[in-house]
C-alpha positions as CSV (number, residue, x, y, z in Angstrom):
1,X,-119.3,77.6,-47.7
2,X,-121.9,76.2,-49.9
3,X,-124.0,78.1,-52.6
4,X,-127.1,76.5,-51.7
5,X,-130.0,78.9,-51.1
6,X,-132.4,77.6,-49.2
7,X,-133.7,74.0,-48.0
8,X,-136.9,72.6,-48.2
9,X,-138.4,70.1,-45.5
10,X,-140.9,67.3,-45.6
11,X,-142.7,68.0,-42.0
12,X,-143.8,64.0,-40.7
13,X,-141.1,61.6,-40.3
14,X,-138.9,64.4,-41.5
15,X,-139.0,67.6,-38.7
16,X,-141.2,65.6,-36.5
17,X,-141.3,61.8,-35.3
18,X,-144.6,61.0,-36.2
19,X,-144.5,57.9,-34.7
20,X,-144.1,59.0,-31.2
21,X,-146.9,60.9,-31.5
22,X,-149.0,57.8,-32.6
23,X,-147.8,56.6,-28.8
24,X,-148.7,59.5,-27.3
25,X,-152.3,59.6,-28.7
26,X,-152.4,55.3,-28.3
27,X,-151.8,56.1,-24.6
28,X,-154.9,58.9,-24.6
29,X,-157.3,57.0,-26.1
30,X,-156.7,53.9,-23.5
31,X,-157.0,55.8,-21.0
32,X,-160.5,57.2,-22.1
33,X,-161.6,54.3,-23.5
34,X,-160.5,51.2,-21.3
35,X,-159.7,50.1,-18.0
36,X,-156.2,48.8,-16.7
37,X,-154.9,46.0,-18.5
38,X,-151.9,43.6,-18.7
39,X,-148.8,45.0,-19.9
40,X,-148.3,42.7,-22.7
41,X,-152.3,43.2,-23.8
42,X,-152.0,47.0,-24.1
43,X,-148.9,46.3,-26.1
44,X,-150.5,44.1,-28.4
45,X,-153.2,47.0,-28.5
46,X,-151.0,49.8,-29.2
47,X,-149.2,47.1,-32.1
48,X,-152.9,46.7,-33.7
49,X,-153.2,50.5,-33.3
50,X,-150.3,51.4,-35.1
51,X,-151.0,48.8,-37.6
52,X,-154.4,50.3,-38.3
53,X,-152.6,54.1,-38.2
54,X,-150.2,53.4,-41.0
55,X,-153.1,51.5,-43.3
56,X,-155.3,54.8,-43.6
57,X,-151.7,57.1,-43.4
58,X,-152.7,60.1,-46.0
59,X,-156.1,59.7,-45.8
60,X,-157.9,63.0,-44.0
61,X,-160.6,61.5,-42.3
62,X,-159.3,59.0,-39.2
63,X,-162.8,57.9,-38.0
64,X,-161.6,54.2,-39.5
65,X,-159.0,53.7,-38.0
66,X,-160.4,53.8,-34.5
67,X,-163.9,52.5,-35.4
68,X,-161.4,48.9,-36.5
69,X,-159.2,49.3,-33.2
70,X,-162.8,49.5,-31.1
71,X,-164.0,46.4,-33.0
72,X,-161.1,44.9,-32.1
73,X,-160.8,45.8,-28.6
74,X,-164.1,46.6,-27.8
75,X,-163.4,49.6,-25.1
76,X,-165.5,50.2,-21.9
77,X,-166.0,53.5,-22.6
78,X,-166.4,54.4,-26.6
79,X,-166.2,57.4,-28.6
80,X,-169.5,58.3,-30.9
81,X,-168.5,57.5,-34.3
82,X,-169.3,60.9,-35.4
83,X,-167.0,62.4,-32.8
84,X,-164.1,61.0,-34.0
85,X,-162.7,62.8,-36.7
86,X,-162.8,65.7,-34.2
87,X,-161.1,64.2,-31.2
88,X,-158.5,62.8,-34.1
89,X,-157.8,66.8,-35.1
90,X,-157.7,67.7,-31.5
91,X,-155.4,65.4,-29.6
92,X,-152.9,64.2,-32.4
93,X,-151.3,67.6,-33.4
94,X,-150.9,67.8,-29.5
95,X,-149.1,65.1,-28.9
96,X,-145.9,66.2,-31.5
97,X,-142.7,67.6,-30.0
98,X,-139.9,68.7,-32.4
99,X,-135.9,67.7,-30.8
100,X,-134.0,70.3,-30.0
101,X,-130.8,69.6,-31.6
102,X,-133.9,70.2,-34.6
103,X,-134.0,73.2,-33.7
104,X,-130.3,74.1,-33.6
105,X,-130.1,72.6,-37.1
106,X,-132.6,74.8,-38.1
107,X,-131.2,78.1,-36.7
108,X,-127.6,77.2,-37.9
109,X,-129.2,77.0,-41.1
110,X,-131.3,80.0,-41.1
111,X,-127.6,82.2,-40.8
112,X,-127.2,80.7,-44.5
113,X,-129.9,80.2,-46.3
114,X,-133.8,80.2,-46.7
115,X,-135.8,77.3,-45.4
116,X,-139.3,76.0,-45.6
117,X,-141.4,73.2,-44.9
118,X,-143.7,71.0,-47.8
119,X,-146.1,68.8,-46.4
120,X,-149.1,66.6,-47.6
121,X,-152.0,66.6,-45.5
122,X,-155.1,68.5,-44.0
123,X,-154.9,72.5,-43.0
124,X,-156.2,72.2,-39.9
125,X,-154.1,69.0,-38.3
126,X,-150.7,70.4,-40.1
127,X,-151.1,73.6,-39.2
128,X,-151.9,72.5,-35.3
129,X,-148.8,70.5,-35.4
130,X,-146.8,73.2,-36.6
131,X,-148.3,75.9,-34.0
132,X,-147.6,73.9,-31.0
133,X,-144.5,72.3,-31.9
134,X,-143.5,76.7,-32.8
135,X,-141.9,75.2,-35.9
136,X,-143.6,78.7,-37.6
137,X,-141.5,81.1,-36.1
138,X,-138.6,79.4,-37.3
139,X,-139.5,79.1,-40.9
140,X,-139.5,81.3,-44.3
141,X,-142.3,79.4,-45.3
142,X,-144.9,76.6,-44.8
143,X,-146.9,75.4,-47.8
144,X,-149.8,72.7,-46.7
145,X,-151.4,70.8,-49.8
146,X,-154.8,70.8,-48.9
147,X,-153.9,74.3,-48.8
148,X,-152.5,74.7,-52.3
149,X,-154.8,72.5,-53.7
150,X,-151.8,70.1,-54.6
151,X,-150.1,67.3,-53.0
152,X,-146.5,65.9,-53.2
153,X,-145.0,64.4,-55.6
154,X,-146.5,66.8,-58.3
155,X,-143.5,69.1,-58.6
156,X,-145.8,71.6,-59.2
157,X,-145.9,72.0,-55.3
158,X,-142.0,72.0,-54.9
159,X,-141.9,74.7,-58.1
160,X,-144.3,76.8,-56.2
161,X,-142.2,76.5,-52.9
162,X,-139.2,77.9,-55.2
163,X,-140.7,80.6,-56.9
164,X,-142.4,81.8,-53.4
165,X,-138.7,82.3,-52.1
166,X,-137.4,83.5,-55.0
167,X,-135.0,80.5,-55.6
168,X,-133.6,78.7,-58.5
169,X,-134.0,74.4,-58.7
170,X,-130.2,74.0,-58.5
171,X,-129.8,76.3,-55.3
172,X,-132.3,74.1,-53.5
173,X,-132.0,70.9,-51.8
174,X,-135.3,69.3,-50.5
175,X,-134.8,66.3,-46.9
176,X,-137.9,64.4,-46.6
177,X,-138.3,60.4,-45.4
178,X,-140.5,59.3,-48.5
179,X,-138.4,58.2,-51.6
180,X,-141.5,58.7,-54.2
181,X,-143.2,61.8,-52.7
182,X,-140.4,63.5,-51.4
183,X,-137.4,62.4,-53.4
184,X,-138.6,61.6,-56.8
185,X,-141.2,64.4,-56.8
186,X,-138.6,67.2,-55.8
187,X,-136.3,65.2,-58.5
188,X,-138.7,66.0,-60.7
189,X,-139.0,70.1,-60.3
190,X,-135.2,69.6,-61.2
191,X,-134.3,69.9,-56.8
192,X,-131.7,67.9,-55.5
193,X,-133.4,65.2,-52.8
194,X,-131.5,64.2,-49.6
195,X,-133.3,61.0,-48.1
196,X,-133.7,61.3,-44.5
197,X,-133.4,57.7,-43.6
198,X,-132.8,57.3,-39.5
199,X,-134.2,53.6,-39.6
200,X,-131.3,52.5,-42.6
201,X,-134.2,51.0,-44.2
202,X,-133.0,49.4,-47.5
203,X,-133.9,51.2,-50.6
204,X,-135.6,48.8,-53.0
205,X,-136.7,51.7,-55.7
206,X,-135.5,53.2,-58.6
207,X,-135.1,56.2,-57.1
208,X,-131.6,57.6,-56.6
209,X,-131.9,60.4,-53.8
210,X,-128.9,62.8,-53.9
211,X,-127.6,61.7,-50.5
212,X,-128.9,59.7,-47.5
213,X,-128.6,60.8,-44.2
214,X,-129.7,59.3,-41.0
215,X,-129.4,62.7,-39.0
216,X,-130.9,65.5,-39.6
217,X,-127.5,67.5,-37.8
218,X,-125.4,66.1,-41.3
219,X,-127.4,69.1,-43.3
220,X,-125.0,71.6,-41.6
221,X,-122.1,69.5,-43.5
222,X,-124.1,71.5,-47.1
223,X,-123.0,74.8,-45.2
224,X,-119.4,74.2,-43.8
């Protein structure tokens, strides 16, 4: 049995598959906004879409990205510009879903140590996520940075997480998907940093994460 005390989770990409979820709110917004189309034009569409998504990823305020998908595909049906930060904050943390064998990771967990979740981004769309995905019945506790006022990497936010749960740096290991916020900035509260890395992406950093893993189920290996 390990000594480790408790673990610390990035929440997008990490807990949740973001990316579905960009698919899931893709397939909303076409069908509000356009009329049936080819199969290999709405693919293109949801392609551009994405492409847009990931430009303004970690910026709060979304209304760009669908103003330059709607100047792109002009829709037949479009959303006021200054409704779309709101239907953004209303659909999106909707249409997360957290995997069950997630969950059983996390309960296995639980029966050994302390865990919590770390995530950039804004109070209202994390916390939604969180709430109807039930992720915060299952955790010790959930720091958001807009909440806190700072943002990963400053380890300020991962030494704040510890001393919240009572918990020394070398007791802790923190899993999140992005090598400079997640892994160098727990590296630098003195946390070890385990690289969730499903897609084997190749790591062209400087960064040395403690381990890689490319499922979330090899945490319980820390435990037995």
């Amino acid at each position: 049995m390990s000594d480790y005390k408790a673990i610390l989770f990035d929440l997008d990409d990490t807990l949740l598959n973001r990316d579905e979820a960009v698919d899931k709110l893709f397939l909303i917004i076409f069908d509000k906004c356009y009329e049936d189309l080819s199969l290999s034009t709405k693919s293109e569409m949801l392609k551009r879409f994405k492409e847009f998504d990931k430009r303004d990823y970690g910026f709060g305020d979304k209304t760009n990205v669908l103003e330059s998908f709607f100047v792109e595909f002009p829709p037949k049906l479009r959303i006021p510009h200054n409704d779309i930060q709101d239907f953004w904050n209303h659909h999106f943390p909707r249409c997360f879903s957290v995997n069950q064998n997630t969950i059983n990771m996390i309960n296995t967990i639980k029966m050994h140590a302390k865990v919590a979740i770390i995530t950039n981004g804004s109070t209202q769309r994390q916390k939604a996520k969180i709430m109807n995905t039930h992720l915060n019945d299952r955790f010790d506790l959930i720091i958001i940075s807009e909440e806190v006022g700072m943002s990963k990497p400053d380890k300020r936010i991962f030494e704040l997480a510890l001393n919240q749960l009572n918990v020394k740096p070398e007791d802790a290991l923190f899993v999140g998907d992005d090598l400079e916020k997640d892994i160098a900035g727990c590296q630098n509260a003195n946390i070890k940093g385990i690289w969730f890395n499903p897609n084997k992406i190749k790591n062209d950093t400087e960064i040395i994460p403690f381990a890689e893993i490319q499922s979330l189920d090899r945490l319980l290996d820390y435990f037995t």
